[in-house]
C-alpha positions in Angstrom: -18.3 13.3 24.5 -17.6 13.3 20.4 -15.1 10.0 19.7 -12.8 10.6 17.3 -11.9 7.9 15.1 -12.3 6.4 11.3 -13.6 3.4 10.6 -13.8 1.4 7.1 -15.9 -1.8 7.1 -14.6 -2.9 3.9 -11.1 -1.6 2.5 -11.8 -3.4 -0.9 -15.0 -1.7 -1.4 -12.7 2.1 -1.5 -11.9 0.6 -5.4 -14.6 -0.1 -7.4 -12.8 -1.6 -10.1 -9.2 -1.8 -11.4 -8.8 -1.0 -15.2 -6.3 -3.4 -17.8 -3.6 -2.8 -17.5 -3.5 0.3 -14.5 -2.7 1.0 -10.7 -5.8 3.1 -9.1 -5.4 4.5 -5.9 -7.3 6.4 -2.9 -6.1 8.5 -0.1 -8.9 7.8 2.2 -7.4 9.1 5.3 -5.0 12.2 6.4 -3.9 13.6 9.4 -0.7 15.3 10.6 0.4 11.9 11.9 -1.0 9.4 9.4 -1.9 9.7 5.1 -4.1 5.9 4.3 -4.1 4.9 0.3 -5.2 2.2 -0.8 -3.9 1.2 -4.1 -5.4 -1.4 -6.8 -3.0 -3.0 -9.3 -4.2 -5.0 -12.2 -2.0 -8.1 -13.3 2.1 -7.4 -14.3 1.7 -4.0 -13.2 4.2 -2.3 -11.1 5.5 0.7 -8.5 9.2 0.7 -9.8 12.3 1.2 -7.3 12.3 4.7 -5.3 12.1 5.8 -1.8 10.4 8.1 0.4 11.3 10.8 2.9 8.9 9.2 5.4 8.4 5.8 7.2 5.5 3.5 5.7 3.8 0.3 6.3 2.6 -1.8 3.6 -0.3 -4.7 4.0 -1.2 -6.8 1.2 -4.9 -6.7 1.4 -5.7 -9.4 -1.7 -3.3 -11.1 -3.9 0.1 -11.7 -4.5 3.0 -9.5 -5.0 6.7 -9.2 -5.6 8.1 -7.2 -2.9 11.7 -5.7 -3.3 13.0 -4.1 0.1 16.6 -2.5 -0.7 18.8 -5.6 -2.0 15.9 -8.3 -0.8 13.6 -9.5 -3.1 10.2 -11.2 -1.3 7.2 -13.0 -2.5 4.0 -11.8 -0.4 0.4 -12.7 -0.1 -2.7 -11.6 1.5 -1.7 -10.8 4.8 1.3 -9.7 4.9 3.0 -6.6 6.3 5.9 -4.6 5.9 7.6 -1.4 7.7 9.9 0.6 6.0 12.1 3.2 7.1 12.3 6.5 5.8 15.2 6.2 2.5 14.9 2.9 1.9 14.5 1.6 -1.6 11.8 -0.5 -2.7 9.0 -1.6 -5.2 5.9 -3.8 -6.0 5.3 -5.7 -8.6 1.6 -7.7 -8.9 1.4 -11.0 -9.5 -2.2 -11.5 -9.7 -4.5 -8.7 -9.7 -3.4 -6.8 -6.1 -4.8 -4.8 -3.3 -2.2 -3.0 -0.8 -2.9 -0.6 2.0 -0.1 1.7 2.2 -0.2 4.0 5.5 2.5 6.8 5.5 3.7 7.7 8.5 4.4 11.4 9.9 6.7 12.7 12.5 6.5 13.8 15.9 
């Protein structure tokens, strides 16, 4: 019987390194269900304000981050996680140098 699964030891070993002054990012997973990136910001870098057409989760994987979620602006660290619904505005802004995991959920 074959298994059928992904499995990554180490999400911070996926980015090698993070450039001044850039966001890097890797789609290291895609299915019809499920797209994985993990994205690496360097310090004062930043996602600006849009949406997306699908629901997403975001985990901070290292760091610290400025989170804005519609009208609600939060300060996250390592560890934390955020759904978002499909349409809903929101951005990232790094604080310290940041890793995210950012898994973009399909439909049904």
């Amino acid at each position: 019987m074959e298994l059928d699964y992904a499995l990554i030891e180490n999400l911070e070993d996926l980015i090698e390194s993070i450039q001044p002054d850039s966001i890097v990012s890797r789609t290291f997973y895609k299915d019809e269900r499920l797209k994985a990136i993990l994205f690496g910001f360097d310090t004062g870098q930043e996602l600006s304000e849009h949406t997306s057409s699908q629901a997403a989760i975001i985990q901070i994987v290292k760091g610290e981050a400025t989170v804005t979620l519609g009208e609600d602006r939060h300060e996250l660290q390592t560890g934390a996680w955020v759904y978002m619904p499909p349409r809903l505005k929101h951005s990232v802004y790094a604080k310290t140098p940041l890793t995210i995991l950012l898994m973009m959920l399909g439909s049904d």
